[in-house]
C-alpha positions as CSV (number, residue, x, y, z in Angstrom):
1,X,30.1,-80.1,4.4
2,X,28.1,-76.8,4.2
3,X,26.8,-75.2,7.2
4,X,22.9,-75.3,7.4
5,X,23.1,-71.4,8.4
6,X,25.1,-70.8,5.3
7,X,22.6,-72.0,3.1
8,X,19.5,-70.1,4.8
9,X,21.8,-66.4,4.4
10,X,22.2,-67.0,1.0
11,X,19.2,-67.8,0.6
12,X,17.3,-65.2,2.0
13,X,16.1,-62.3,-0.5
14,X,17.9,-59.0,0.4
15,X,14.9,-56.9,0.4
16,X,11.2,-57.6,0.4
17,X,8.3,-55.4,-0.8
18,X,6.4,-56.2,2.2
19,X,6.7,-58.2,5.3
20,X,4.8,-61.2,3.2
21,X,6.6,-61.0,-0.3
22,X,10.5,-60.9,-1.0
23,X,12.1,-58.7,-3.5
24,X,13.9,-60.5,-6.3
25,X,17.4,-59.9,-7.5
26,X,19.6,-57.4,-6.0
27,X,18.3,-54.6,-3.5
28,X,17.3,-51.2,-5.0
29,X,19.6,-48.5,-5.1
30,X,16.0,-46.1,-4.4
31,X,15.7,-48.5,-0.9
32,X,17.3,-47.1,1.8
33,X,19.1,-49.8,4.2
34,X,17.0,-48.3,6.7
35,X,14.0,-49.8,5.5
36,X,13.2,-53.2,5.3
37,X,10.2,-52.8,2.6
38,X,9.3,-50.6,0.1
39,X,6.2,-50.7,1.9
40,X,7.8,-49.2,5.1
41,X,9.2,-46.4,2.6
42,X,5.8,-45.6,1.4
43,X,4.7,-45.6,5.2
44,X,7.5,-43.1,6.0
45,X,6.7,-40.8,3.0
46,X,3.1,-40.7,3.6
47,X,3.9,-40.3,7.4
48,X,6.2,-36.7,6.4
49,X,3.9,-35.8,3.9
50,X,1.3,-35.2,6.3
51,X,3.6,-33.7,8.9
52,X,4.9,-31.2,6.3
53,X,2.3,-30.6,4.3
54,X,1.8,-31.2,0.2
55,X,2.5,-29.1,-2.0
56,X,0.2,-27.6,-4.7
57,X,0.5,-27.2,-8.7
58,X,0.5,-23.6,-8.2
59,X,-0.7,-21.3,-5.0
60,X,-3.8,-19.4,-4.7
61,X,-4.0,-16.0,-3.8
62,X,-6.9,-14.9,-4.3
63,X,-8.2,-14.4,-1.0
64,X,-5.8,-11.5,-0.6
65,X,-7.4,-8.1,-0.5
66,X,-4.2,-6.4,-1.2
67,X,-2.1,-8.4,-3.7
68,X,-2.0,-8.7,-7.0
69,X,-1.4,-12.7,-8.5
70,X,-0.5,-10.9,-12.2
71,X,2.0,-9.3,-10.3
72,X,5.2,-10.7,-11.7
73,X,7.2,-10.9,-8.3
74,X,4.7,-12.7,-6.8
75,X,5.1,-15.2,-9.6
76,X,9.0,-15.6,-8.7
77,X,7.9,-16.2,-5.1
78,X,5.2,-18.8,-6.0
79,X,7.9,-20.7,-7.8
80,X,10.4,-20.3,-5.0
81,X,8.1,-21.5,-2.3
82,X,7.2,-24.5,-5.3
83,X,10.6,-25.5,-5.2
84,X,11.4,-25.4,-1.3
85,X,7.9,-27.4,-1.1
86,X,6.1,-25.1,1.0
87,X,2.5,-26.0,1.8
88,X,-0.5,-24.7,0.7
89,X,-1.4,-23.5,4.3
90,X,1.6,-22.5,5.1
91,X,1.3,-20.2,2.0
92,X,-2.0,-19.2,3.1
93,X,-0.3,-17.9,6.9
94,X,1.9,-15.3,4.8
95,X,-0.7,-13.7,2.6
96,X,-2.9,-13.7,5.6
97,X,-0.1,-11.9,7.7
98,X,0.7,-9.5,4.9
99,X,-3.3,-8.5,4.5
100,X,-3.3,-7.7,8.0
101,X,-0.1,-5.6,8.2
102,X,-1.7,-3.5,5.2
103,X,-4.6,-3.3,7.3
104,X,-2.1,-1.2,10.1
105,X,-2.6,1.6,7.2
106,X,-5.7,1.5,5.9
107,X,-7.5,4.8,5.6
108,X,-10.9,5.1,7.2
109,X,-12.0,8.2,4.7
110,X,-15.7,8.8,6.3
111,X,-13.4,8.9,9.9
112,X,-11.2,11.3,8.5
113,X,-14.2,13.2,7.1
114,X,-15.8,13.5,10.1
115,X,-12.4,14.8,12.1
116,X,-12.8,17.9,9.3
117,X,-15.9,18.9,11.2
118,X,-19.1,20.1,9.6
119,X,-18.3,21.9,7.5
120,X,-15.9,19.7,6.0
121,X,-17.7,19.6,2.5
122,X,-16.8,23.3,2.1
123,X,-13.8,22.9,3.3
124,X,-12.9,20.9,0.9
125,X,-14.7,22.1,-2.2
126,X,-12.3,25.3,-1.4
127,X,-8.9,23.6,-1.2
128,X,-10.2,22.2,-4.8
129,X,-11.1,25.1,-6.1
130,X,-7.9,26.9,-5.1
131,X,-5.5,23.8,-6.3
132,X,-7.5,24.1,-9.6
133,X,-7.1,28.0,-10.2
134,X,-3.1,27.8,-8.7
135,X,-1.2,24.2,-9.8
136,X,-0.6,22.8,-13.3
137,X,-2.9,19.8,-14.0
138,X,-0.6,17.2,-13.0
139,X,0.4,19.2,-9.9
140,X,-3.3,19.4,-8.9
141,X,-3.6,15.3,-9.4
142,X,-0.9,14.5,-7.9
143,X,-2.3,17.1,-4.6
144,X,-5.9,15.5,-4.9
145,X,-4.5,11.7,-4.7
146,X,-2.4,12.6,-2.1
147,X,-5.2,13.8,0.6
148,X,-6.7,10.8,2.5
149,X,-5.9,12.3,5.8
150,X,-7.7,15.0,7.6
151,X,-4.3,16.2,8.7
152,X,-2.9,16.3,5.0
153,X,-6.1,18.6,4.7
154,X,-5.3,21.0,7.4
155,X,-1.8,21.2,6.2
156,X,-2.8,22.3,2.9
157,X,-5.1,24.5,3.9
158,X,-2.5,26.5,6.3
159,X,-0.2,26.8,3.5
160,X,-3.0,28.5,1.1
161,X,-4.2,30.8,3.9
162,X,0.0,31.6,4.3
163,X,-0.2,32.2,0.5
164,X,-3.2,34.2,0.3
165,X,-2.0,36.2,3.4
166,X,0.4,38.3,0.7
167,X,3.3,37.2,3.4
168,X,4.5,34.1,2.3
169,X,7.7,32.9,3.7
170,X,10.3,32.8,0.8
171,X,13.5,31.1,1.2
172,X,15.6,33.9,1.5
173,X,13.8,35.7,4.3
174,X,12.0,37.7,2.0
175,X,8.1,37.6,1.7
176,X,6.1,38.7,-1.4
177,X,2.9,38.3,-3.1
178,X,2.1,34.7,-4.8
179,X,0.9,35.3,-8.1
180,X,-2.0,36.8,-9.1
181,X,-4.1,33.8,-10.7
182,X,-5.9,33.8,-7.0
183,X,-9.8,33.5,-7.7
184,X,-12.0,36.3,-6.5
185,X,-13.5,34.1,-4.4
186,X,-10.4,32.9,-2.4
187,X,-9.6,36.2,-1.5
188,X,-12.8,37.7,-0.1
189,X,-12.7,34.6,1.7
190,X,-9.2,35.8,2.2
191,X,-10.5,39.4,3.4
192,X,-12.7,38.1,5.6
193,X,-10.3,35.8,7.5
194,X,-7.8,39.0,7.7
195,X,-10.3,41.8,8.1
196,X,-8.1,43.5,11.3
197,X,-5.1,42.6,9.3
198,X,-6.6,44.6,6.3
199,X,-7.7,47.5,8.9
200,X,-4.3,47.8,10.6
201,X,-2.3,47.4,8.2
202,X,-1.5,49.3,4.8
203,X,1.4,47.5,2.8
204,X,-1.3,44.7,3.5
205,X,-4.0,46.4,2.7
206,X,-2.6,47.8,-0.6
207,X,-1.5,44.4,-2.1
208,X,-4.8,42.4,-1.3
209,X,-6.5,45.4,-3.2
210,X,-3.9,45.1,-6.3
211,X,-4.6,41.7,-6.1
212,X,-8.6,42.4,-6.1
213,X,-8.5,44.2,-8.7
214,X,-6.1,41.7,-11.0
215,X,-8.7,39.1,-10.1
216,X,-11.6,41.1,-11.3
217,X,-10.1,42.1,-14.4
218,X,-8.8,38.5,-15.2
219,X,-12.7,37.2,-14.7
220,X,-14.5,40.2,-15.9
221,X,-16.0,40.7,-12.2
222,X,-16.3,43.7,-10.2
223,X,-14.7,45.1,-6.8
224,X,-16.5,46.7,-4.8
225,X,-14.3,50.0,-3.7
226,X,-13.0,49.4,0.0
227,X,-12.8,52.7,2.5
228,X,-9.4,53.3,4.0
């Protein structure tokens, strides 16, 4: 005699697709034993994809003021952030965070202007006409590109007057005269920032007119004479 039991656990479908209609035939290998529907595997799924987040065809960065999306690294890290499923706003959060630390150095150029004083236009007219008349053409870009700060200014402008002093410091100990490609305008702007200098002192005195006078030659100008 078969049990009554028996006959109802045989009979009952090993899975079901939802609480109202079994499954039929064997149980899917896809169905966890954790769930007793497929239903109640959708539910979960949809459940963690909204905790973590879906994941888009390909991530935008275009809201990014700093990086470039052609940039071929960036295309590597698109594709590993694809494959570890990283959400879009989770995406978002990094570029955001990487804008703002390029912010940290970002170069306020009218600030930096304005920290070079009034006269700042001259100033820096000067410095270019000096860097023009003294470096090679790629020296002078690479000089021009590389001043966004009013102290990269000042710097510059300390080494010139040291150069255009006659006295520069050599690495051996030694000082000398730079060479003689200095515009006549650099050094009576020279003279005049070193007029006790030129009074006082002869060795001095001697080389800045040598200098003059190489200057005047080389632009077809004229020196006026100086008195001892």
């Amino acid at each position: 005699m078969t049990d009554e039991n028996t006959i109802k656990t045989e009979d009952a479908p090993s899975w079901f697709i939802d609480d109202d209609r079994p499954g039929i035939g064997e149980r899917p290998s896809w169905l966890p034993d954790k769930f007793k529907t497929t239903a109640d595997l959708a539910k979960s799924f949809n459940e963690l994809e909204k905790r973590l987040g879906t994941v888009p065809d390909d991530y935008d960065l275009s809201k990014s003021r700093y990086l470039d999306a052609d940039y071929v690294p960036f295309h590597e890290l698109k594709q590993l952030a694809k494959e570890r499923r990283v959400p879009q706003d989770v995406f978002d959060k990094m570029v955001e965070s990487l804008d703002k630390y390029m912010d940290e150095f970002k170069i306020d150029h009218n600030e930096e202007i304005t920290k070079l004083g009034s006269n700042a236009s001259d100033r820096l007219e000067t410095l270019n006409n000096w860097a023009k008349a003294n470096l090679s053409d790629e020296s002078y870009e690479a000089l021009i590109n590389n001043l966004r700060t009013a102290e990269s200014v000042k710097a510059i402008e300390e080494l010139r007057n040291k150069m255009m002093s006659g006295n520069p410091q050599i690495p051996n100990g030694n000082t000398g005269a730079i060479a003689n490609n200095t515009s006549l305008e650099d050094l009576k702007l020279e003279l005049t920032n070193n007029l006790a200098k030129y009074k006082t002192d002869p060795n001095y005195r001697r080389d800045l007119q040598t200098r003059l006078e190489v200057a005047a030659k080389n632009s077809g100008g004229f020196v006026d004479k100086m008195g001892h």
